[in-house]
C-alpha positions in Angstrom: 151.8 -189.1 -22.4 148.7 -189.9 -20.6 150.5 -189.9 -17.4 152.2 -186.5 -18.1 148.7 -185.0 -19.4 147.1 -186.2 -15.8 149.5 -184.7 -13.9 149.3 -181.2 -15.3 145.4 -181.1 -15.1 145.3 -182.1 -11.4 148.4 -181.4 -9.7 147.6 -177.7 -9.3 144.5 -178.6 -7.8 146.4 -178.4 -4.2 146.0 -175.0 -4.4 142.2 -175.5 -4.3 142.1 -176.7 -1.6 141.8 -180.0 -3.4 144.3 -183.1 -2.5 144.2 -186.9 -3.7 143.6 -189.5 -0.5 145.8 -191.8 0.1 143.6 -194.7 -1.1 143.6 -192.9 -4.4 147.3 -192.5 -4.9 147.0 -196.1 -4.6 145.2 -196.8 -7.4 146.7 -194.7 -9.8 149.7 -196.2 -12.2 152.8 -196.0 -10.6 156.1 -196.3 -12.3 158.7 -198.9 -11.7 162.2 -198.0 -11.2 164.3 -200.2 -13.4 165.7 -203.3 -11.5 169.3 -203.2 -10.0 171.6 -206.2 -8.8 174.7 -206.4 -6.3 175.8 -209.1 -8.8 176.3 -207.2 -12.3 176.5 -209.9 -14.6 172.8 -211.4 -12.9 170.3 -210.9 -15.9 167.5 -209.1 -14.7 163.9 -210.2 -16.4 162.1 -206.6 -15.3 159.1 -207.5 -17.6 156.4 -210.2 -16.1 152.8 -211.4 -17.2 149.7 -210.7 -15.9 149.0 -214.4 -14.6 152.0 -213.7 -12.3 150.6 -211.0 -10.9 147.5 -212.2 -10.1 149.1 -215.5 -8.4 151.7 -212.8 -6.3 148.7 -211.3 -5.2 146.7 -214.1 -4.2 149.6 -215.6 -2.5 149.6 -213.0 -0.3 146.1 -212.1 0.2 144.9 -216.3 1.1 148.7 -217.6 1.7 150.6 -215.7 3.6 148.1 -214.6 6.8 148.0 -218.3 7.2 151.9 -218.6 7.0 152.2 -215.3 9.8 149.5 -216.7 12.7 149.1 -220.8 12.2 151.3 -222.0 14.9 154.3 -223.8 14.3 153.9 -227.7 15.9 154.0 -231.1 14.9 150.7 -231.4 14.5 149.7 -228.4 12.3 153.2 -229.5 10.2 151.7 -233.6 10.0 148.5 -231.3 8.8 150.5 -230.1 6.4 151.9 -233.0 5.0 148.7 -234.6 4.9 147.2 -232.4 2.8 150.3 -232.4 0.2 149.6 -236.3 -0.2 146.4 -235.1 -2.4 148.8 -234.0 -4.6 149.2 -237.7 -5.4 146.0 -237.7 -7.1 147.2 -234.1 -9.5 147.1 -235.0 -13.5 150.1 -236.6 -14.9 152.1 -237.0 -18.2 150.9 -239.8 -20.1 154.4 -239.8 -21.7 156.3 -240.3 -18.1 156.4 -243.9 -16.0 157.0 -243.3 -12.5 159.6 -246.0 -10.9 159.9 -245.5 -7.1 163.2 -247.5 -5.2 165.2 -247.0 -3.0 168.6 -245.2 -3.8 170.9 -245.6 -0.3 168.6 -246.6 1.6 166.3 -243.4 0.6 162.8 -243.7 -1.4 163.2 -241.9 -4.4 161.1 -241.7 -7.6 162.7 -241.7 -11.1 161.4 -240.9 -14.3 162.4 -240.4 -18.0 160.3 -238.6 -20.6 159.6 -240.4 -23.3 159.4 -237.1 -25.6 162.4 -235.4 -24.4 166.1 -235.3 -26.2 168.3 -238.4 -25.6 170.5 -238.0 -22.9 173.2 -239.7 -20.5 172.5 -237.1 -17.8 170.9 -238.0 -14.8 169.2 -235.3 -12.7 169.0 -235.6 -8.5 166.0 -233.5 -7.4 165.6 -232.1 -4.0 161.9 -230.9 -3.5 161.6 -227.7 -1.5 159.3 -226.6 1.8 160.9 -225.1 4.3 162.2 -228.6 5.3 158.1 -229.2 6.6 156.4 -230.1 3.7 156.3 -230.9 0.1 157.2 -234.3 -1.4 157.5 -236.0 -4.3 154.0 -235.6 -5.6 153.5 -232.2 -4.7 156.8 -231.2 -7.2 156.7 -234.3 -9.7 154.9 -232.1 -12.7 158.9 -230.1 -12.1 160.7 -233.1 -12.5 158.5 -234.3 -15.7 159.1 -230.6 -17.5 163.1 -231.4 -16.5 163.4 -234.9 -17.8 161.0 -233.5 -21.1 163.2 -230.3 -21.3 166.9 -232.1 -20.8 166.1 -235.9 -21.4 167.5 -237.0 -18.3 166.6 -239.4 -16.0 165.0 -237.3 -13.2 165.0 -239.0 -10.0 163.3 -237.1 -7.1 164.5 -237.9 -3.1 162.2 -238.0 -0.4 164.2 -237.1 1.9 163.4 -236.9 5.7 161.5 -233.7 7.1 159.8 -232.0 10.0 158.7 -233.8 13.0 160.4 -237.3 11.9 163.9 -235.4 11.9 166.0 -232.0 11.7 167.6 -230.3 8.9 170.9 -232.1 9.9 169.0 -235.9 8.8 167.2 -234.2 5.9 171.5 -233.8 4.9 172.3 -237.4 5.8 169.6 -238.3 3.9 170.2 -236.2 0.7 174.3 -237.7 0.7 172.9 -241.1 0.9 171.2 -240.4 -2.1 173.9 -238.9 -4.1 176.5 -241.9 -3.2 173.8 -244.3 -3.9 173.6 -242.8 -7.3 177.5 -242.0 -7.5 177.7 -246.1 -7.0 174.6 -247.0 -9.7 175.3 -244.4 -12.1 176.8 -245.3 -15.6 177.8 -241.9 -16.7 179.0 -240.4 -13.0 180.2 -237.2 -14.4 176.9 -236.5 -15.6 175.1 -236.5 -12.8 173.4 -232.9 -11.7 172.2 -231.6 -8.7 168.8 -229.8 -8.1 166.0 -228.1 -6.1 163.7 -225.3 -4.7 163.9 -223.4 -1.9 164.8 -226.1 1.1 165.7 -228.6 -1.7 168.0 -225.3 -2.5 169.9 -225.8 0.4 170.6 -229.4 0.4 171.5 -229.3 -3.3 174.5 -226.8 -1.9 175.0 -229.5 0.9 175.7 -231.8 -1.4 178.2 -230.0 -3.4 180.2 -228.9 0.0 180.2 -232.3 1.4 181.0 -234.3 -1.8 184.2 -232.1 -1.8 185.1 -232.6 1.6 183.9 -236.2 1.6 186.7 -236.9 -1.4 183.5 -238.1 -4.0 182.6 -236.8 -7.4 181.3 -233.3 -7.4 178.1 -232.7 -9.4 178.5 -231.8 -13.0 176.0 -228.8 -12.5 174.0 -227.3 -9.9 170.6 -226.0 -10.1 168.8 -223.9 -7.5 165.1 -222.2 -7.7 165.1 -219.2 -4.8 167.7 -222.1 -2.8 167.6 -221.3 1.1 171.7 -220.0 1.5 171.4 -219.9 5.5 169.4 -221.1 8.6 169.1 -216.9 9.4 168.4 -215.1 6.0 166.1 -212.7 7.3 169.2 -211.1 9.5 170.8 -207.9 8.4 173.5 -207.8 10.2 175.1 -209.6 7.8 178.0 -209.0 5.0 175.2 -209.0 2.4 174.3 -206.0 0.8 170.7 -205.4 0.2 169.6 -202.9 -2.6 165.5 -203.5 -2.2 163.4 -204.5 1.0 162.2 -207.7 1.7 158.3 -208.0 0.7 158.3 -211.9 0.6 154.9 -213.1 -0.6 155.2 -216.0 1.3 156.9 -216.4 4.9 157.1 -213.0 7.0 160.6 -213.3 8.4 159.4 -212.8 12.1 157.8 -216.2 11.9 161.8 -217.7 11.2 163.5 -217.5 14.5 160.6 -220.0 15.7 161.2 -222.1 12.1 165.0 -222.0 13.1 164.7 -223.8 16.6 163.1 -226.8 15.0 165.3 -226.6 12.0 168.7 -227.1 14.1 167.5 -227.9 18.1 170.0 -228.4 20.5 171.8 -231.3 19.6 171.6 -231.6 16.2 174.7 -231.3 14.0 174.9 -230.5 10.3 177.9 -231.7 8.6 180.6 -229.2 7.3 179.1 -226.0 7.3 175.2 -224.8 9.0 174.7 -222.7 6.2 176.0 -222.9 2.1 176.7 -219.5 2.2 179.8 -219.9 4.3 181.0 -223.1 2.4 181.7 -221.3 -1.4 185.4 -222.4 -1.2 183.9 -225.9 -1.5 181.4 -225.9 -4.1 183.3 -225.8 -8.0 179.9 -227.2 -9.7 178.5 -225.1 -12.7 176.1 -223.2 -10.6 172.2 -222.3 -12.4 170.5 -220.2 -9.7 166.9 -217.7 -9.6 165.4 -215.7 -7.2 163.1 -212.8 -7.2 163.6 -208.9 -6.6 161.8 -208.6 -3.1 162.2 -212.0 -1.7 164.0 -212.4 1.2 166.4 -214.7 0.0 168.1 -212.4 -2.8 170.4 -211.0 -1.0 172.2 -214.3 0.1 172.0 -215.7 -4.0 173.4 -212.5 -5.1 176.2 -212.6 -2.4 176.7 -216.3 -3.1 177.1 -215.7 -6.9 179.9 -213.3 -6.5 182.0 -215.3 -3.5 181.7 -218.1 -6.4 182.3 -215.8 -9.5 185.3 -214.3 -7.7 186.8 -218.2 -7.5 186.2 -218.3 -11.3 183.1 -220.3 -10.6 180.9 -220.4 -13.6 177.8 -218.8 -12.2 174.3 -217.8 -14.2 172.1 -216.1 -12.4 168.5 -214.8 -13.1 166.0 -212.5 -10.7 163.0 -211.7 -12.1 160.6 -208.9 -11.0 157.0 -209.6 -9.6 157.1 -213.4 -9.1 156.7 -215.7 -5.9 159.2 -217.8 -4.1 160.4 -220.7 -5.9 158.2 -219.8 -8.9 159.8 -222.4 -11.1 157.5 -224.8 -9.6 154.6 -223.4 -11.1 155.4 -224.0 -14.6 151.9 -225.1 -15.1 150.7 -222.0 -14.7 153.1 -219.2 -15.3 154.8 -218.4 -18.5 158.1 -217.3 -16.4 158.3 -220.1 -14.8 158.5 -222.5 -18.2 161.4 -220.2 -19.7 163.1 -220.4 -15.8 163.4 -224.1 -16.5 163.8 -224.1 -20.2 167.3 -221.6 -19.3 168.3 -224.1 -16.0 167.7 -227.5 -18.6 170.1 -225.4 -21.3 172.6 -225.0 -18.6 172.9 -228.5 -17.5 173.0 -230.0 -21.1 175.9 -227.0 -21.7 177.5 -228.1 -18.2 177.7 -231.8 -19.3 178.5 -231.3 -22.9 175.1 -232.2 -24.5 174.3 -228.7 -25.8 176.3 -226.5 -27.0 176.7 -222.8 -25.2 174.2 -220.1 -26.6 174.5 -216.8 -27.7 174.3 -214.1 -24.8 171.0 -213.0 -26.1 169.6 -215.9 -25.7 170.9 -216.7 -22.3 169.5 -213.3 -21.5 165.9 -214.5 -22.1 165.3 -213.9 -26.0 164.3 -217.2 -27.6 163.3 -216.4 -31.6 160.5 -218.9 -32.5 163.1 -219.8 -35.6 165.9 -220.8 -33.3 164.9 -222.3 -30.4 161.3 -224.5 -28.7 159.2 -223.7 -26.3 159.9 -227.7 -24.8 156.4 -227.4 -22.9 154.4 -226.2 -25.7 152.6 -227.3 -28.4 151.9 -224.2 -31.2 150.8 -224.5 -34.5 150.2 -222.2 -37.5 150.3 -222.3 -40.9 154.4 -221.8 -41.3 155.7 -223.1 -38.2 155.1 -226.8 -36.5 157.0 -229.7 -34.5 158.0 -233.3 -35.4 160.0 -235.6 -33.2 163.0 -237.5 -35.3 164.8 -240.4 -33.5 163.9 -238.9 -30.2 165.3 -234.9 -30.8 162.6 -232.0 -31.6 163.0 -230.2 -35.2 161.6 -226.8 -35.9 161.3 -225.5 -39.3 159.1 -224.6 -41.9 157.2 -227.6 -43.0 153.5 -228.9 -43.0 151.7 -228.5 -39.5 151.9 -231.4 -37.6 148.9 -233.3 -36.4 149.1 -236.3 -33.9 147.6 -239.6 -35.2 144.7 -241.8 -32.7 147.9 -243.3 -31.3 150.7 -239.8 -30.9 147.5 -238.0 -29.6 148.3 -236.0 -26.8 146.7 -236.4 -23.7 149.3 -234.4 -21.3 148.3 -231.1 -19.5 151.6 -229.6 -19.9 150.7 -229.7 -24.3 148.0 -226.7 -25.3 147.3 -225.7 -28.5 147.8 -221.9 -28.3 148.1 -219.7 -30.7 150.5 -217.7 -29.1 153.6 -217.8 -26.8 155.0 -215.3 -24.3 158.7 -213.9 -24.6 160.4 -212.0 -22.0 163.4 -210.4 -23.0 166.1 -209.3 -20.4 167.0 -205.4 -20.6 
């Protein structure tokens, strides 16, 4: 009503010789069409908070210059790396033990929550980065809300990048991981694949190549904004694009000159360059998200239907006003802790631990009777949490308080006294 009043008092003043700038047509409210999707059955989360839009925006105001004009070499990328290492020294949850090893001849890190659900699954996690940065530190606060939200054993591959080696070793690598945990594992058919972005990519590598290599495919897949292609900013492709690209992070000019170091001549990647091409390989249970005007969309709403027309089970989510790969940032964002509580419900559905939910819920509505926030800890007079042989209880019973020795000391546990919802239209 507001709106409608504004317009009548001062869109006749044209003929006054009056006429809004442009800079203030830009500050006034402007409505947002309803989202759309080339893949119908995608749910569509068209709501978003406002600590999401703040980060989209400063992703792109300090971020993304940066990502358009710092050259591309090995040193700047060694820079890069260099500075992820600090991430080493990030807060961690006192209720996780870090174990590193080595899983086929790869350095992984693997770690169970002590708070989460009991569980035979095991989770293999592929960090993301463009295939140039990130590591195990930099995405091990993900793999602690996965192992607290599913109860796995999360173990977390660092894999081979930019200089050392091309995208085709960062495959060899990630396969040498999943047959080193094919051979270890004591539940095999409970193992589940996962990553962001880059990690993305090699989490579909796997499933291609585990078919075509004769091993066991992964029980479920699980992709945040996974990289489809080596070219996703082309358009001459058979993907059909419904919104422009407005990518908060990487301008797609800057790929061609990503792609040369990616795959240089003389580097082979095994089976197929890009996932995209290799659906009629890939039969996993497949969890994917990706937002409404990144350039990677198009490709994880193409891939969903090639897979849903194979009878593939497919879920996939794209949520409106969010970064790249905004899963990661569960620490901050309140859509990026219900992305991982839906991916963690998928995999305990895909390996039998959990049984399948309602489509309302699935579609993003989580009543406060019915289900946990996992990564929260809220307390009022009628509602509180207690931990039974391992498994999380909600009802109506006395607020819980820790003792001197349950006290929680994690980050990821804040006394709030509220909790966001986002429901699907």
């Amino acid at each position: 009503m507001m709106w409608a009043r504004f317009r009548k008092r001062f869109g006749g003043l044209s003929s006054l010789g009056y006429r809004a700038s442009e800079r203030t047509r830009l500050l006034l409210p402007r409505r947002k069409a309803p989202m759309r999707g080339v893949y119908q059955q995608a749910v569509l989360h068209d709501t978003y908070s406002i600590r999401a839009r703040v980060v989209q925006r400063a992703v792109r105001l300090f971020m993304q210059p940066v990502l358009r004009y710092a050259p591309i070499t090995p040193a700047t990328i060694r820079a890069v790396r260099a500075l992820d290492r600090t991430s080493a020294k990030a807060p961690r949850s006192r209720y996780v033990e870090p174990i590193g090893y080595q899983l086929g001849g790869i350095r992984v890190e693997s770690m169970t929550h002590r708070l989460g659900p009991t569980s035979d699954m095991t989770i293999l996690y592929f960090h993301g980065g463009a295939f140039m940065s990130g590591s195990i530190d930099t995405h091990r606060r993900i793999c602690e809300r996965l192992a607290r939200l599913t109860g796995a054993n999360v173990i977390s591959v660092d894999y081979v990048q930019l200089p050392e080696g091309a995208v085709a070793d960062s495959v060899q690598d990630a396969m040498r991981a999943y047959e080193g945990l094919l051979a270890m594992c004591l539940e095999p058919g409970k193992i589940v694949v996962a990553g962001d972005s880059a990690g993305g990519y090699l989490t579909m590598k796997v499933a291609e190549l585990a078919t075509r290599r004769g091993l066991q495919a992964p029980a479920a897949l699980l992709c945040f904004s996974p990289l489809l292609s080596l070219d996703p900013e082309r358009q001459d492709k058979a993907v059909e694009r419904i919104h422009p690209v407005n990518d908060a992070y990487l301008p797609p000019k800057r790929l061609p000159k990503i792609r040369a170091l990616w795959n240089p001549e003389g580097s082979t990647i095994e089976g197929f360059a890009s996932p995209f091409h290799a659906s009629a390989y890939i039969d996993s249970p497949l969890f994917m998200t990706a937002v409404e005007d990144e350039m990677l969309r198009p490709e994880v709403e193409a891939m969903s239907l090639l897979l849903a027309n194979r009878d593939v089970q497919v879920e996939t989510h794209i949520w409106r006003k969010q970064v790249h790969a905004f899963p990661v940032l569960a620490d901050i964002l309140p859509e990026s802790r219900h992305a991982l509580r839906l991916a963690a419900d998928f995999a305990r559905i895909a390996v039998g631990e959990l049984e399948r939910a309602v489509p309302e819920e699935l579609s993003g509505f989580e009543p406060v009777e019915e289900r946990l926030i996992a990564d929260e800890v809220w307390l009022d007079e009628s509602l509180a949490e207690s931990f039974v042989d391992g498994e999380t209880l909600v009802g109506e019973i006395e607020p819980w308080e820790p003792s001197a020795e349950e006290e929680i000391l994690d980050g990821e546990f804040k006394v709030e006294g509220r909790r966001w919802f986002h429901r699907a239209p």
